[in-house]
KOLKEMI-335739 format. One record per residue (C-alpha): x, y, z. Coordinates in Angstrom, 1 decimal. Example, Ala and Ser with C-alpha at 12.3 -4.5 7.8 and 13.67 -1.06 7.14 Angstrom:
residues 2
- c1 c2 c3
- 12.3 -4.5 7.8
- 13.7 -1.1 7.1
This chain:
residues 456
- c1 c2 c3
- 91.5 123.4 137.0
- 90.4 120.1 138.1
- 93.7 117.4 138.1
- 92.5 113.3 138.2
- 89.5 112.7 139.1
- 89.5 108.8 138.6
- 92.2 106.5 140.0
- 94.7 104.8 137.4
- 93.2 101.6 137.1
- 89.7 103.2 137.3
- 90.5 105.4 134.1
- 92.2 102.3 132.5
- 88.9 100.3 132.7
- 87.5 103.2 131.4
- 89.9 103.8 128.7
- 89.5 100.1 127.8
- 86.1 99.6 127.6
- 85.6 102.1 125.6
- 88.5 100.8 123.1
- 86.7 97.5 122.7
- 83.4 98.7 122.4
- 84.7 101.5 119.6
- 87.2 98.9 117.8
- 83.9 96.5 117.3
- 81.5 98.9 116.1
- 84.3 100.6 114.0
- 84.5 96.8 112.8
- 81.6 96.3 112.0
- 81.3 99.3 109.9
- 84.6 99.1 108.1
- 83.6 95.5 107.2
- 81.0 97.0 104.6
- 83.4 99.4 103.4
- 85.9 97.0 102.3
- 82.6 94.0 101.2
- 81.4 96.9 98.9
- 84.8 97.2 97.5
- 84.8 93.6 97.1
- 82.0 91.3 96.4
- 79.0 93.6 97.3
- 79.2 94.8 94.1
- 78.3 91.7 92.3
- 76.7 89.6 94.9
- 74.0 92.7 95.3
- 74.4 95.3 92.9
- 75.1 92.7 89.2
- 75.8 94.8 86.4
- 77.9 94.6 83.6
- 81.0 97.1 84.6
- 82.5 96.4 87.7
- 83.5 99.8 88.7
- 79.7 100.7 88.2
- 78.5 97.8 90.4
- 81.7 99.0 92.7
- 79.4 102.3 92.5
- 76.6 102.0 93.6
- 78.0 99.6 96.3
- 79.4 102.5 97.5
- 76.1 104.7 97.0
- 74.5 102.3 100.2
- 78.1 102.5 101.8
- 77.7 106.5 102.2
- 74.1 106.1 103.0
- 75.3 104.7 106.0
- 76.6 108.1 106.6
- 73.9 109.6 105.7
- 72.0 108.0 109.0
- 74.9 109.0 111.3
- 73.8 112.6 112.0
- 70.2 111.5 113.2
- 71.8 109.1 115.4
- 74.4 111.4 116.6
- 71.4 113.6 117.1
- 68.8 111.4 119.1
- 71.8 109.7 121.1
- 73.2 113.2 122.0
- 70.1 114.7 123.1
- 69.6 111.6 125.8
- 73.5 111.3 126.3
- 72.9 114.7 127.7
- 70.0 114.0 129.8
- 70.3 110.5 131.0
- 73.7 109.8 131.0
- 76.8 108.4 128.5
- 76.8 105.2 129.9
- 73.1 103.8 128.5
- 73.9 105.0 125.1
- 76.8 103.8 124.6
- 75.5 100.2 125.2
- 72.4 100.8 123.1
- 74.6 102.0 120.0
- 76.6 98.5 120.4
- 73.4 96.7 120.3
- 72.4 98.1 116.8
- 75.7 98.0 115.6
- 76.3 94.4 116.1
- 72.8 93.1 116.0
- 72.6 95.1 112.2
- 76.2 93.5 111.3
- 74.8 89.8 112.1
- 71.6 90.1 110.4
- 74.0 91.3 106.9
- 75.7 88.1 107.4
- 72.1 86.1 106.8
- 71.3 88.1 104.0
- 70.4 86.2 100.8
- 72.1 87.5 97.8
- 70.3 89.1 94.3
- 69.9 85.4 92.8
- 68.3 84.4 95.8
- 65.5 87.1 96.2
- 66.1 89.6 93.3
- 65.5 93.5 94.2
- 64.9 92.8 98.0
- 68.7 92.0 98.7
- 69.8 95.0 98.1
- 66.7 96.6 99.9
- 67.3 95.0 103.0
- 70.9 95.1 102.7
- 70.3 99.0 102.9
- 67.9 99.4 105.7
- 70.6 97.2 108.0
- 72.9 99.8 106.4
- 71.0 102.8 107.9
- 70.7 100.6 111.4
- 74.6 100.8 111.3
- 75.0 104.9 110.5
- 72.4 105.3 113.1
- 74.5 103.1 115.6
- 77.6 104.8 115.2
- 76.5 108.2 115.1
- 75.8 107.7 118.6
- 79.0 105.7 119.7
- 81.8 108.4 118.7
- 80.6 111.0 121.0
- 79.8 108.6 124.0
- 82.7 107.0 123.7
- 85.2 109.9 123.5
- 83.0 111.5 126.0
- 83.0 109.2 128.9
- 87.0 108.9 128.8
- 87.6 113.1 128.4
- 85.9 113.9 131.3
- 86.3 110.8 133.7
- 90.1 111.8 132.9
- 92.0 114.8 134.2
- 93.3 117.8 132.4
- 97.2 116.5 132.0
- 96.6 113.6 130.1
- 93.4 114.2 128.3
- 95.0 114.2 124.8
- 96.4 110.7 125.5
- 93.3 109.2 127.4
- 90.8 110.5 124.8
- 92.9 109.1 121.7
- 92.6 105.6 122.9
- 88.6 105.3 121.5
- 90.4 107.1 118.5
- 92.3 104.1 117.8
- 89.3 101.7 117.9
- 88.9 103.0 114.5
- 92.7 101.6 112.8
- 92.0 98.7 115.7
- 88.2 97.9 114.0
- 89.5 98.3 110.7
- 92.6 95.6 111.4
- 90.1 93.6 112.8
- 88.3 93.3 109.8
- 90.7 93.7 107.4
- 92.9 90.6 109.0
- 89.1 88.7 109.0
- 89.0 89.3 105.1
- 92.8 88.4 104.6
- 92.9 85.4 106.6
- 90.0 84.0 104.4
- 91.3 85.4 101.0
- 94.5 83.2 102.0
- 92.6 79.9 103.0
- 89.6 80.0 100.7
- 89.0 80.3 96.7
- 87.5 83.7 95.2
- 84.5 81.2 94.4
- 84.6 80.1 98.2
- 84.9 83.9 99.1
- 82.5 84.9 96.6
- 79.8 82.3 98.0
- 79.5 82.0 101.8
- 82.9 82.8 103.1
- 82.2 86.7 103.1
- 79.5 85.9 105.2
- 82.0 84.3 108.4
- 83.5 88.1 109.4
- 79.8 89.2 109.4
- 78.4 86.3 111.9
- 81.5 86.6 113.8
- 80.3 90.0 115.1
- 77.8 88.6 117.0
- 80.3 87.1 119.3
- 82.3 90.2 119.7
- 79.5 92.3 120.6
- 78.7 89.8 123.6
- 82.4 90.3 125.1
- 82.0 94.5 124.5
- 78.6 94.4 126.0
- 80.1 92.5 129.3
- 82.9 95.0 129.5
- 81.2 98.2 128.5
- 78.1 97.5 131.1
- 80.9 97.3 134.2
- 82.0 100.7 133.4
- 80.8 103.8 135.5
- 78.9 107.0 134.9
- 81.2 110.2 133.9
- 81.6 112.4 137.3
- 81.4 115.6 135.2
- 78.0 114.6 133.7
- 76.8 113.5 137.3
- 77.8 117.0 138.3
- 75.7 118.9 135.6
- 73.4 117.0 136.0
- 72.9 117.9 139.8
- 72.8 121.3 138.8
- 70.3 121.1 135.8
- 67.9 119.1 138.2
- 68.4 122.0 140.9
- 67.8 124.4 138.1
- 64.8 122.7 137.2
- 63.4 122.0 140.5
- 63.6 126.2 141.0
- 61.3 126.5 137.9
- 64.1 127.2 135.3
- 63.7 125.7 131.8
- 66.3 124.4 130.0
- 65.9 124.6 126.5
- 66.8 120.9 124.5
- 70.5 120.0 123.5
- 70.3 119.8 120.2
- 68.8 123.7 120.1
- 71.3 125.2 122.5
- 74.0 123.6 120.5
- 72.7 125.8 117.5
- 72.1 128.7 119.6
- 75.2 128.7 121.4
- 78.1 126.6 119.6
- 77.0 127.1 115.6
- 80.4 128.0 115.4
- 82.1 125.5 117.4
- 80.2 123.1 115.5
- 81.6 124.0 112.5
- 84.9 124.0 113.8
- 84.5 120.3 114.3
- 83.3 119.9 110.6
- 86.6 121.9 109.0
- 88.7 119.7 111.9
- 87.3 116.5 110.6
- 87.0 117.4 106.6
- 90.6 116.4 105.8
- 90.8 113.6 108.5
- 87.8 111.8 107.0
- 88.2 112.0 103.6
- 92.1 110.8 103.9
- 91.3 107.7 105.8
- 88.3 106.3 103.2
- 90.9 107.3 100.7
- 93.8 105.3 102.1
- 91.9 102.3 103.0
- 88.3 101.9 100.9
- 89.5 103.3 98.0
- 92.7 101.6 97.7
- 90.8 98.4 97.4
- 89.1 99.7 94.4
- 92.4 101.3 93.1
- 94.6 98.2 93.7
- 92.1 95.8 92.4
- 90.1 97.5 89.4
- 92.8 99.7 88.4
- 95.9 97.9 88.9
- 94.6 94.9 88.6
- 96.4 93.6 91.3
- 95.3 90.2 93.5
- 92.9 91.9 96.3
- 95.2 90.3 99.3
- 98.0 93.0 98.0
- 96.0 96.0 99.0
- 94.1 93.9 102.3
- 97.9 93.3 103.8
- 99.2 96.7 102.7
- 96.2 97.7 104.7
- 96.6 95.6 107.7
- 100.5 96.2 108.1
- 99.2 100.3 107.9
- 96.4 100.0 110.2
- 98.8 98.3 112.5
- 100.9 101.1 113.4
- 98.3 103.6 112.8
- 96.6 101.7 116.2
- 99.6 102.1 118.0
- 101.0 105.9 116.9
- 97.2 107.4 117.6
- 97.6 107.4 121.2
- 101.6 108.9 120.9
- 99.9 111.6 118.7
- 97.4 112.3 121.6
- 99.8 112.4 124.0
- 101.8 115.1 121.9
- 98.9 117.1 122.2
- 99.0 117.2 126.0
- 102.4 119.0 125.4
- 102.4 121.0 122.8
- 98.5 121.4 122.3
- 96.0 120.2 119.8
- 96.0 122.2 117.2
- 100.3 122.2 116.2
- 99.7 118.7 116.1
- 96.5 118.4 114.0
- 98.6 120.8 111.5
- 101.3 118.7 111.6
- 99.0 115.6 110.1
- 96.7 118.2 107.5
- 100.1 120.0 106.0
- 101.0 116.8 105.8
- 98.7 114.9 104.4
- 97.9 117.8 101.7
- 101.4 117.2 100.1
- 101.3 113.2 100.5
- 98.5 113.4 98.3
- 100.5 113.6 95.5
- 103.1 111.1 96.5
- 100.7 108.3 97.7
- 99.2 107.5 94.4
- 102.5 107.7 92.8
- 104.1 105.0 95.1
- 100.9 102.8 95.2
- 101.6 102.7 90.8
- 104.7 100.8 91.5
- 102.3 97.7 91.8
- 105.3 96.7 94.3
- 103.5 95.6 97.5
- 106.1 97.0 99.6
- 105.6 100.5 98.0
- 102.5 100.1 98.6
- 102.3 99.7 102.1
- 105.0 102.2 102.8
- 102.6 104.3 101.4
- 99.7 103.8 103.2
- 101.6 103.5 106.6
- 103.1 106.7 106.0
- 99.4 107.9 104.9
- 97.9 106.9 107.8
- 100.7 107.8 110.2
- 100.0 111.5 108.7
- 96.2 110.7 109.2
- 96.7 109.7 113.1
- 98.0 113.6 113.5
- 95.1 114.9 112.8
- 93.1 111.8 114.6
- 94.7 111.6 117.6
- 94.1 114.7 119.7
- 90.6 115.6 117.7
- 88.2 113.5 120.3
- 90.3 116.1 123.4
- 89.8 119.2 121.0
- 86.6 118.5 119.5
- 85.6 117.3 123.7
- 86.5 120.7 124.8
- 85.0 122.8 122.5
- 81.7 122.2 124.4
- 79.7 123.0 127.7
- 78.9 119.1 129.6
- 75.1 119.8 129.4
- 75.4 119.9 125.2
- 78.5 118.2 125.0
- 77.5 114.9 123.5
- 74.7 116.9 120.8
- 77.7 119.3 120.0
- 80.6 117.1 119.7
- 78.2 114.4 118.0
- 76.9 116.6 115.5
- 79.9 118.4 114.6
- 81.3 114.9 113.8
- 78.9 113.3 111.8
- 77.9 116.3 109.7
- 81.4 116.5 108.9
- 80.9 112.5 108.3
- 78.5 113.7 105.7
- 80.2 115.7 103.6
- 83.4 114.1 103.7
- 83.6 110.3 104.3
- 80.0 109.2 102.7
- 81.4 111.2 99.9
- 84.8 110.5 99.8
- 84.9 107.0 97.8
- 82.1 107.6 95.6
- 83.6 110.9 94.1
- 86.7 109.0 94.2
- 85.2 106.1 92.3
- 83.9 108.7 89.8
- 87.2 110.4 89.5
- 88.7 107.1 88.4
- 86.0 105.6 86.1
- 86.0 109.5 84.0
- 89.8 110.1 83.8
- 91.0 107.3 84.3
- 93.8 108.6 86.4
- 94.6 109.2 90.1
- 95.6 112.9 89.4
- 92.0 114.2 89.8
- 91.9 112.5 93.2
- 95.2 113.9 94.5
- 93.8 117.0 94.1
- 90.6 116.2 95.5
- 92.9 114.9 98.8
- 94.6 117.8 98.8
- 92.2 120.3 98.9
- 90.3 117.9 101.8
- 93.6 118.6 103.9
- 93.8 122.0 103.3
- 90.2 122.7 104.3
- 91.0 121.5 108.0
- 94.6 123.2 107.9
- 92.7 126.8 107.2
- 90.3 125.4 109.7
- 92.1 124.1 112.7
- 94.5 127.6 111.8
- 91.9 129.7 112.9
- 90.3 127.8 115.5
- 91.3 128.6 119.2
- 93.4 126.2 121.4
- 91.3 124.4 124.1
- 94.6 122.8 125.8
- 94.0 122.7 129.8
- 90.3 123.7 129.5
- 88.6 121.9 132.6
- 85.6 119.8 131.7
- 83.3 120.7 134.9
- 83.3 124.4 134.5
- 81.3 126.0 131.3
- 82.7 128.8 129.0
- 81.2 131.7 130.9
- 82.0 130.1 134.5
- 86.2 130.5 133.5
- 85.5 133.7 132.2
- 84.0 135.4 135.0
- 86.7 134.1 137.2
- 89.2 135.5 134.7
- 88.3 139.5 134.7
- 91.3 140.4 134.4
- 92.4 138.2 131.6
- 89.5 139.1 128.5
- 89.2 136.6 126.0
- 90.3 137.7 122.6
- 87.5 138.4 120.0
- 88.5 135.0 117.8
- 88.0 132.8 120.9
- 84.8 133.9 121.9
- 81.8 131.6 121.6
């Protein structure tokens, strides 16, 4: 088993660019979420009921989702074969450059039916951006890092997400606080949009400085040795399916709950707080910010957990959890009292962080190096699919036909309980070392055979 391979400050440059790079894109692609929930919905998509423009707002938020599987396809394959590195700074490029171009957009009254044309095709541009990034990014840390601290290392990208969605969040309630809804509703949605131009600049400049992961350098020696002897290798993306179908849909089930909680807890709500409560929309941005706050800083305690006590005891920990705060979240957030409210969606995302924190290590060693980036990349954005495209459009429709949240606790619940059977079954990749492949550790292990359930 291979210790540290990369000094401490080298793994903390690592470790950071990879933060920055993840928090912007996840930025970026939050800011929609919570624009749909908030003026998308009548700047693009007029219609007379509000939770039907909220709707179909929503409709062009998941097909964002929809586009993250290609991308987590095409980057995966060349992730695999030229390196983590390139694509990681491609995906940033077409992220930001997609989020900029939104901010220019004119509106439905400007250019009728082509608004909300274009306003999907940047949307795509987006899905297909960060389909790529999670992979790379989770990637590059696991396996410059040693087997110790993985859990811990890894989670740091993790918490781009909570750090992206603060970022935009705090964007939207600054200017909710200084500005008019007619200000808001007229340009001043468009400021957290241009300002991602900007950050993209300072997370290209760090990302670029970063170095090549030694593990992929290593396979990649041997594949171009392999090759050079006249033995074909078969593409990523197939020897994922040939090879890993089932770890694959390991990291769907591990994902389900995780996804569908967090677009619950912070999309949603701003539907919830605002349509349904008729609350002001600052009340559910702050109860957001002051939960995405110490969801960014519990993420990486979580993955550090998991170095101890191993991935899957803690992933349980947040799915058991979250499958009973289902029930208790919607029920506080009724209160209409705004510290209720945030209690509740701290303590929602605190659950959600369990389950967040030591996935990028489990899902990371689930996989061979040389398919690594297809597997893991797949595995996440299928599960992307069919759980966070879908998460605040059924939710949405929940709402608008009973009129209720009890539908959707139920809906939550059963989410969680998909990735508790899931991660239940699954085997524990604690300790596995990065450089050596499945059937390299088991034919220096003879004496030790691997049980039935852990086999690939």
């Amino acid at each position: 088993m291979s210790d540290t391979t990369t000094p401490r400050g080298g793994i903390g440059r690592i470790v950071g660019a990879s933060l920055i790079g993840t928090t912007i894109e996840w930025y970026d692609f939050f800011l929609y979420g919570s624009a749909a929930a908030l003026v998308f919905n009548t700047l693009f998509f007029p219609t007379a009921d509000p939770l039907v423009g909220t709707l179909i707002a929503f409709i062009t938020y998941a097909i964002g989702f929809a586009a993250r599987p290609l991308g987590g396809i095409v980057f995966g394959h060349f992730g695999d074969k030229i390196g983590r590195k390139k694509l990681l700074v491609l995906s940033l490029l077409m992220m930001g450059g997609a989020t900029f171009a939104m901010g220019l957009l004119p509106t439905y009254d400007t250019i009728g039916v082509w608004a909300p044309i274009l306003l999907t095709v940047l949307r795509l541009v987006q899905g297909f951006a960060l389909g790529g990034e999670w992979g790379g990014a989770v990637l590059i840390v696991s396996e410059h890092g040693g087997d110790k601290n993985r859990g811990f290392w890894a989670s740091w990208p993790q918490a781009g997400a909570p750090g992206g969605n603060l970022l935009a969040t705090g964007v939207l309630s600054l200017l909710a606080a200084v500005q008019s809804d007619a200000a808001f509703q007229s340009w001043g949605w468009r400021i957290p949009f241009l300002l991602s131009g900007l950050l993209v600049m300072i997370g290209l400049w760090i990302r670029v400085s970063v170095s090549e992961s030694p593990v992929f350098l290593e396979a990649q020696a041997k594949a171009e040795a392999a090759a050079a002897a006249g033995v074909k290798e078969e593409a990523p993306v197939v020897e994922v399916f040939r090879r890993s179908w089932r770890e694959v849909l390991s990291a769907i089930g591990t994902r389900f709950g995780e996804n569908i909680s967090y677009y619950i807890l912070t999309s949603f709500l701003l539907v919830y707080v605002t349509t349904h409560l008729g609350l002001p929309k600052s009340t559910a941005l702050n109860a957001v910010l002051i939960g995405s706050a110490v969801h960014f800083v519990t993420i990486p305690l979580w993955g550090a957990l998991s170095d101890r006590i191993g991935r899957r005891p803690v992933t349980l920990i947040g799915s058991a959890g979250m499958a009973i705060w289902a029930f208790v979240f919607f029920g506080l957030v009724d209160s209409k009292s705004f510290a209720v409210i945030a209690l509740a969606v701290t303590a929602g995302l605190l659950l959600h962080g369990a389950m967040y924190g030591p996935q990028a290590a489990f899902i990371s060693e689930m996989f061979d190096t040389k398919v690594r980036y297809s597997g893991a990349s797949m595995g996440s954005q299928l599960a992307s699919i069919l759980a966070g495209a879908l998460a605040p459009i059924i939710a949405v429709e929940l709402l608008k036909d009973y009129g209720s949240s009890t539908p959707i606790s139920v809906y939550l619940c059963a989410a969680a309980v998909i990735t508790t059977i899931t991660v239940a079954v699954t085997r524990e990749t604690l300790g596995r070392d990065l450089s050596r492949t499945r059937d390299d550790q088991t034919a220096q292990a003879p004496s030790a055979p691997v049980p039935a359930s852990d086999r690939a």
